[in-house]
N, C-alpha and C positions, 0 to 999 in steps of 0.2 A: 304638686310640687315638682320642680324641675330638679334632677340632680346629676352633678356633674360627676362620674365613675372612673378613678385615675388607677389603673393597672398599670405594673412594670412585668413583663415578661408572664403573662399569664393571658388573664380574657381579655378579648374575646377570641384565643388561638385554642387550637385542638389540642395542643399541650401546654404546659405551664403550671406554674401555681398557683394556686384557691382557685382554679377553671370551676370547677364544681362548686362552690361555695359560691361566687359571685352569681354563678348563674342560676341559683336558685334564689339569693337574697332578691336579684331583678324579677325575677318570674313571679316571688310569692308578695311583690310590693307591687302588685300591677296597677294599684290606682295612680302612680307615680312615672312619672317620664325620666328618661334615663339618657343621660348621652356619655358616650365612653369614649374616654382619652388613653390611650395603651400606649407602651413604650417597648418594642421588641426585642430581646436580647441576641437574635441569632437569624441568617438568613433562612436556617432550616425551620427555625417555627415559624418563619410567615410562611414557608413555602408547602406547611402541613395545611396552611388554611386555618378558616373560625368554625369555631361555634354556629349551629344556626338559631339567629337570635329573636326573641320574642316582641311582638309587636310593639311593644312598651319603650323599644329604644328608639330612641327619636334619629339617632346621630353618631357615626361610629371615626374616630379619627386617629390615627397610627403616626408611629415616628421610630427611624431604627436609632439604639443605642450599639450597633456595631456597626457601622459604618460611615465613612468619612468621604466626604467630595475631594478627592486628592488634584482634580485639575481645577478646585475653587482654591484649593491651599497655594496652589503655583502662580496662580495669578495674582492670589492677594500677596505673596510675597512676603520677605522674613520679619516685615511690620506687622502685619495682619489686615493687609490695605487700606486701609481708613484715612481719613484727613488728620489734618495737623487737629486740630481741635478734638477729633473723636478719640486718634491715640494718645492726647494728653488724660481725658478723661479716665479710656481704658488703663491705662498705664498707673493713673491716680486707686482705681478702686481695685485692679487687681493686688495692684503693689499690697495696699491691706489686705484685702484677700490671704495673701501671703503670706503676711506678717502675724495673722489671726492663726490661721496655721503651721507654722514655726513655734509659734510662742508656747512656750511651757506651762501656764496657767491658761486651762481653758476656761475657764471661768471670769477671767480676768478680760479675753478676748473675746466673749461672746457677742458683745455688743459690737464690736468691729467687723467681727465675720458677717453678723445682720446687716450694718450697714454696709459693708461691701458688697456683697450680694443681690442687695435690694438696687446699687447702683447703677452693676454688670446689667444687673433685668433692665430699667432702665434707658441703658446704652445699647442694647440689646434690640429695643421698640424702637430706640427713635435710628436705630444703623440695618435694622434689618438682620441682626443676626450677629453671634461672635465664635462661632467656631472657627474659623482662620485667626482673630485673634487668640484665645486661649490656645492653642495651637503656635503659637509665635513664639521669634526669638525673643521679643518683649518682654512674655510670660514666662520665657523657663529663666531671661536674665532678672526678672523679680525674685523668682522664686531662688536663685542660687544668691542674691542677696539677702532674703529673709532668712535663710538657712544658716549665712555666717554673721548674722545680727547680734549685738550680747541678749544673752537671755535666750535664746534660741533653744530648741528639744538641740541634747546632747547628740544624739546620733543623727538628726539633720548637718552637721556639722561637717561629717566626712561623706555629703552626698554628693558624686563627681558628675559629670554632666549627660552619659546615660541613665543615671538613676532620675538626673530633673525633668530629662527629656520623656520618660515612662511615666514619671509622675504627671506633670503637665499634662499628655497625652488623654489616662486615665482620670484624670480631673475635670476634662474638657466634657468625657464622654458623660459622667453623671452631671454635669452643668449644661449638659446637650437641651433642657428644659426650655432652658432662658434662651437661645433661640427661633423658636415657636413660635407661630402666630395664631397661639390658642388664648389669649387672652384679651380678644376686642367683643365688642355685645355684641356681636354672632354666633361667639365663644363659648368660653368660661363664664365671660363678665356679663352672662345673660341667665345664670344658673340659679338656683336657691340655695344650695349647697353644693361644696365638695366634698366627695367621701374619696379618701385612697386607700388602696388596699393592702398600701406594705408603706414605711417609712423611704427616707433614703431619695432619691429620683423621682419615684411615683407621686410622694406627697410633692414635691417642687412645684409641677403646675399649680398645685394648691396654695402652696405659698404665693405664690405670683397672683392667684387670681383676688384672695384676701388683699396682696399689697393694690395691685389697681383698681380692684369694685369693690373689694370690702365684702367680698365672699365669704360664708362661715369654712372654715376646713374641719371636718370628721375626721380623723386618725384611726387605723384598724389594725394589728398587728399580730396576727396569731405565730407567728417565727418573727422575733425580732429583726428589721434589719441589718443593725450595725450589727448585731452578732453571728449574723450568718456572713457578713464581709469579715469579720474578725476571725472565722473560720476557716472562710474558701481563700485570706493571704496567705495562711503559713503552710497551703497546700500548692503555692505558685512558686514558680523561678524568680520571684522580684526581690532585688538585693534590701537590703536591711533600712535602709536610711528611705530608700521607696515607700516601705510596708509602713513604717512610722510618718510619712507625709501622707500617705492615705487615710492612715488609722484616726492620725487628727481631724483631717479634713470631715474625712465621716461622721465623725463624733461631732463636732462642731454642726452638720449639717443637721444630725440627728437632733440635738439641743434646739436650735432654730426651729425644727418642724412642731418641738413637743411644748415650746412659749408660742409659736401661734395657732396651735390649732385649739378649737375653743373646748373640746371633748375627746381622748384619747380609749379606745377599747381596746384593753390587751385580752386575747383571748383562753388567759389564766393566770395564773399568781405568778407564775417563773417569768413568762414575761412581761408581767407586769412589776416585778422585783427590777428588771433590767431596765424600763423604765423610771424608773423613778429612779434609779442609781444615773443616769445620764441625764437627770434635772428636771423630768416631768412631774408636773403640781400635780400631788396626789388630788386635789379635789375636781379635776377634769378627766383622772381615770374611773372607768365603769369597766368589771371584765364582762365580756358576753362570749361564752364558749359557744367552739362553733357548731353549728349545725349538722347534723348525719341525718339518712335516708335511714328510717326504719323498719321500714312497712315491711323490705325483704324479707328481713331476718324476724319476722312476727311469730309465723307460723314454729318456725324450730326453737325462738326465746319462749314462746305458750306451751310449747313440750317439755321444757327442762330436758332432766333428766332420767325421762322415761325409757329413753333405746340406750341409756349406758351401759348395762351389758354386754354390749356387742362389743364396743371398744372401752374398754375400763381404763386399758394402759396406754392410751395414745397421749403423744404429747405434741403439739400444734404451734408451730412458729410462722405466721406471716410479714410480710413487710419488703422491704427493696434489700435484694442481698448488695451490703455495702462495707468497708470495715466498719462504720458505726456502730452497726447493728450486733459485732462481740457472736457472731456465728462461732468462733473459732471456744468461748469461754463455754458454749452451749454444746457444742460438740464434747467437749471434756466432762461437761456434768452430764452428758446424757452418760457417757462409758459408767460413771458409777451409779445414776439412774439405775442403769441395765446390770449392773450387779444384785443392787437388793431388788430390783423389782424385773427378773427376766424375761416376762414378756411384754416389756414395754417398747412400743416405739416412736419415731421420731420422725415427723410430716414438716417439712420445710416446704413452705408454699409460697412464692413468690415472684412477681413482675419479671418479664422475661429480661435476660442482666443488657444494659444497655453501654456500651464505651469501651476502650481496653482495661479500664481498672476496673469495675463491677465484673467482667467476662475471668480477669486474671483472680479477683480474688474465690467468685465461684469455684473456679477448677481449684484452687487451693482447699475450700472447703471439702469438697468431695473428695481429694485427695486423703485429705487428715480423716474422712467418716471412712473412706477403704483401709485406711491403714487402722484406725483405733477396732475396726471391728471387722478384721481377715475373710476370719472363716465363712460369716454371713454373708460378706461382701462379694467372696467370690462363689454364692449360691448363684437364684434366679432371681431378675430384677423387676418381680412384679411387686406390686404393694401388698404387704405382709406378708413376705420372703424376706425381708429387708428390713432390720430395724430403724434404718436412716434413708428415709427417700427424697431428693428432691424435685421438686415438681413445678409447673409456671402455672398461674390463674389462665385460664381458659382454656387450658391443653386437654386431653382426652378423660385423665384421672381427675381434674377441678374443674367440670364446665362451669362453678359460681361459687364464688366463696362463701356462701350460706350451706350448700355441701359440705364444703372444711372442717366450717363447724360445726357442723351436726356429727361429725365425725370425731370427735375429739375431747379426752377427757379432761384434760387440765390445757390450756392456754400460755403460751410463755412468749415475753418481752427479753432480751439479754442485751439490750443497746448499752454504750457508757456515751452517748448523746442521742437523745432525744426530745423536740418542740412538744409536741400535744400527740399523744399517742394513738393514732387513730385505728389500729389495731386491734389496741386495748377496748373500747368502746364497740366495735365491731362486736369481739367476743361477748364486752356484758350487754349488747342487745340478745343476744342469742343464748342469754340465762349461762352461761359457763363463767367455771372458778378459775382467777389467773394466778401467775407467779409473774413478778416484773422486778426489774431491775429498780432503784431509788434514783433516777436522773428526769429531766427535765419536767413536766408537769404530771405524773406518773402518781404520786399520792394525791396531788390535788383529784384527777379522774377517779382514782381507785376509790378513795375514802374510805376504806377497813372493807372494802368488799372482795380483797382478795389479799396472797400476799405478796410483801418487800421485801429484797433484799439485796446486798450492796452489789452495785456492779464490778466487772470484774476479778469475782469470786465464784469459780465454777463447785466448791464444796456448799456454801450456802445455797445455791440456786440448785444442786443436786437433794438437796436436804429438803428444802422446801416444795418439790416436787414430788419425793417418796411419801410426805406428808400426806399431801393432797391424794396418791392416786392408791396409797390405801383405808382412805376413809371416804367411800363414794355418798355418806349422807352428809359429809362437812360443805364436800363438792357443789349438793344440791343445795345448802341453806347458801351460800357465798355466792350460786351462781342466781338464785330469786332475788338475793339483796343489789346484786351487781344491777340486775336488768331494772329493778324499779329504779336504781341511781341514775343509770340510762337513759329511761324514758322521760324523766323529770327534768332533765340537765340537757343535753345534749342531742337533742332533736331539731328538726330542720325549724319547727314548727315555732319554739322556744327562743332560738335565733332571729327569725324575723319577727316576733312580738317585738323583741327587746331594740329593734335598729327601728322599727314605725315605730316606735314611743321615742327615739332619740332621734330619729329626723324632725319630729313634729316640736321637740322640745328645743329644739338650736336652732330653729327655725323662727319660732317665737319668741325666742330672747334675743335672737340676733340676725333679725330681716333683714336682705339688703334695701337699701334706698335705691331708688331708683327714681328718674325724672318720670310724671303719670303724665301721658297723652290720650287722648281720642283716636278712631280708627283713621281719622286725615292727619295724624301726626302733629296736633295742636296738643299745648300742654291743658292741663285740667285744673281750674282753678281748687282752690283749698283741697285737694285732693288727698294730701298728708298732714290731720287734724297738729295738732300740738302734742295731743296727747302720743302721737306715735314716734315722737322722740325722747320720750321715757326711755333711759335705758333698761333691757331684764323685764321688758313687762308688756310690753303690746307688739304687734305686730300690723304691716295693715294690708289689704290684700284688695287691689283698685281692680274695679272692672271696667273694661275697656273703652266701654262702649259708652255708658252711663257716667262714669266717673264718682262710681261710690266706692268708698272706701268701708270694710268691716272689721272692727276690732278683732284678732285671732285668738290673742293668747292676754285673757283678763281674771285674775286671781278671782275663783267663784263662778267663773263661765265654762262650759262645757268646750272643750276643742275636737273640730273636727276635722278629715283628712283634705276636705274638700267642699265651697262654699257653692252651693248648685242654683239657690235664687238671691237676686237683687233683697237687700234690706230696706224699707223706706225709711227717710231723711229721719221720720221723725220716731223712728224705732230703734236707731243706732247703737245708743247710752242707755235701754231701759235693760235691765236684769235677767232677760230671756236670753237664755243659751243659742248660740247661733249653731 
């Protein structure tokens, strides 16, 4: 099987996100061909370089989503250069475009926003491209029309012409897709499937390759898209009537991806709640949690808690020091932690701080741990001198976070947002009892094997801590139940059974067609029986050479990943499993 791999802002670069996850789904799918379409968000992550990738990929093809040809915008001029004819066209499908996005029932508009879309793509193939248009005065004078239309979103109403010209800009950048010349049978249109690994921009090519081949799309979504843009607006300078033409747009894009993709995996109930609340048909959701690397942490999850003596009262926080992560509510429950339980202390292990706001909030944190606890503070700064130390993964004190844990008596979460806690999972490989906050997919992992409680409540989280680190045998039964939940759930192993069972399955309900040739490029006569336009039930897989075609996927037939001899003619239709 050929499959086409759509990343925004992740693999195949050194940083990004699901880096790790994609590249193990391509490694442990090795009977499978892979070609990967990435969309870059930054000059700095191409310039960190890829991944080095495994044989299996056939074809790796890139495109920046930050950067703009500004001596293509001047020459196309404030039309978007095109002929009379192509900007009647563009003019005709943004203008909806527009109006789909303005409009206050999105429900009402979804069907507009599709067909616009599908038309921009379209105009897109036969002009070679539309970034100078969406970039145009055209498009921002559409959009300040749709914005004073009746019926229009109320605060589109007061958006003045640097809020259109930001919006436009920003609109252009996630419609940067439909530019591409990823969709001709060299392409996409040559794939058996797309799988994308986040909603939003990444699924687009997807959508494009379904609208011109009739490509299936796979949807993947372990952090919601739309809600990670719903997040990263009200942390931006964009003025108000902006944020609300994005947020539509988004969403409208969001709905589009989750009516055509034929199978949607949220990688848990939280976001899979958010799916379906943005219109995805529950019956095309499947969650498949994602995969973790276990084998590290085997050796010290097989130990339990045999060495907790040593450290009884340690309390263990990993993760990205970010405000999300509520450091500041955890620093206060440690203070009355270290009341009733005095020799307790407090390992803050985390990614070295990257930006000026992860750097400014750190010093903040360390600031409030010297002030909440003086007299320690101003001891010696070794570890266990220190009831509060902070420390970065791979520095002299953590050379591997499988150390951490083994050091560590109780496990603590303090976020008031959190996707899939991967933290958490960490610890219950490594048999430890956690304390977590009740936010994002947090009970769905936990499942009674450790406990909850609300966030942003540093006496609950201080209480639920004293629990745990004076009963070291509760510890042990919470932290055996944790790691069997672990190992069942949440394995790399567990993850790619569950995507080769749903490659194979949307594959055979929804083959593409395609024309059968011979190796001199002559068509194949009856090469696609009758029966393989049954919809939901055959599949048919032509050999090249010969021109046989063998039923895939037959209610009562055995499927498998891969057809290695010729069938004869007259063996096609009998009952034996191919």
């Amino acid at each position: 099987m050929r499959v086409g791999l759509l990343t925004e802002g992740g693999y195949p670069y050194v940083s990004g996100e699901a880096r790790l996850w994609c590249d193990r789904l391509v490694r442990g799918l090795g009977r499978h061909e892979f070609d990967i379409y990435a969309l870059s968000r930054s000059e700095r992550q191409e310039a960190r370089g890829r991944v080095e990738l495994p044989p299996q990929v056939g074809r790796v093809r890139t495109a920046p989503l930050w950067t703009v040809d500004d001596e293509a915008l001047r020459a196309a001029g404030p039309r978007g250069g095109r002929g009379r004819r192509a900007r009647r066209r563009f003019e005709e499908h943004f203008g909806e475009l527009a109006e789909a996005v303005c409009g206050g029932d999105r429900d009402a508009v979804a069907d507009r926003f599709g067909n616009a879309l599908y038309g921009l793509a379209e105009l897109a193939r036969d002009e070679g491209g539309l970034v100078a248009a969406l970039r145009s005065e055209s498009a921002v004078r559409a959009l300040e029309r749709a914005c004073h239309a009746p019926g229009a979103l109320r605060t589109a109403h007061t958006a003045r012409v640097p809020d259109l010209l930001a919006a436009a800009g920003l609109m252009e950048r996630a419609l940067r897709p439909l530019s591409l010349d990823w969709y001709g049978p060299d392409a996409l249109g040559a794939v058996d499937l797309c799988h994308a690994t986040s909603g939003g921009p990444a699924a687009l090519p997807g959508l494009l390759a379904k609208h011109f081949a009739g490509v299936p799309l796979l949807v993947t979504e372990y952090g919601v898209r739309l809600r990670a843009h719903y997040l990263a607006a009200g942390e931006t300078d964009l003025s108000a009537p902006t944020r609300a033409l994005l947020a539509s747009f988004h969403g409208l894009l969001a709905a589009e991806v989750y009516r055509a993709a034929t199978v949607i995996t949220p990688g848990n109930a939280h976001a899979r709640r958010w799916q379906e609340r943005c219109g995805a048909d529950r019956a095309k959701l499947r969650t498949v949690h994602p995969g973790m690397e276990a084998a590290r942490f085997t050796e010290i999850g097989e130990a339990g808690y045999d060495d907790f003596a040593t450290a009884p009262d340690t309390l263990l926080w990993v993760g990205r020091v970010e405000p999300a992560k509520d450091l500041i509510s955890l620093l206060h429950a440690f203070a009355e932690i270290r009341a009733q339980v005095p020799g307790a202390r407090l390992r803050i292990v985390g990614a070295p701080a990257e930006g000026a706001e992860a750097q400014a909030y750190l010093a903040h944190c360390r600031a409030l741990a010297a002030q909440l606890f003086p007299d320690e503070a101003a001891g010696a700064h070794a570890i266990g001198d220190n009831p509060v130390s902070f420390e970065e993964i791979g520095g002299p004190d953590v050379p591997g976070l499988a150390d951490a844990y083994a050091s560590a008596g109780v496990v603590v979460l303090s976020s008031v947002v959190e996707g899939f806690p991967v933290s958490l999972v960490e610890a219950m490989f490594c048999g430890r009892a956690t304390v977590s906050t009740d936010v994002g997919a947090v009970v769905e992992v936990i499942g009674g094997t450790g406990l909850v409680v609300p966030p942003r409540n540093p006496r609950a989280l201080a209480e639920a801590c004293v629990a745990l680190l004076r009963d070291p045998e509760r510890c042990a039964r919470l932290g055996a139940a944790a790691r069997a939940r672990a190992l069942e759930l949440f394995t790399v192993e567990q993850n790619i059974a569950a995507f080769r069972s749903i490659y194979l399955e949307i594959v055979s309900h929804c083959p593409v067609r395609r024309d059968a040739v011979d190796e001199a490029g002559e068509p194949v006569p009856f090469a696609h029986p009758a029966e393989a336009y049954v919809p939901g039930r055959w599949a048919v897989s032509v050999g090249p050479a010969a021109g046989v075609e063998v039923p895939m996927a037959v209610p009562g037939w055995a499927v498998t990943e891969e057809v290695t001899e010729e069938v004869p003619v007259g063996d096609r239709f009998k009952g034996a499993a191919v």
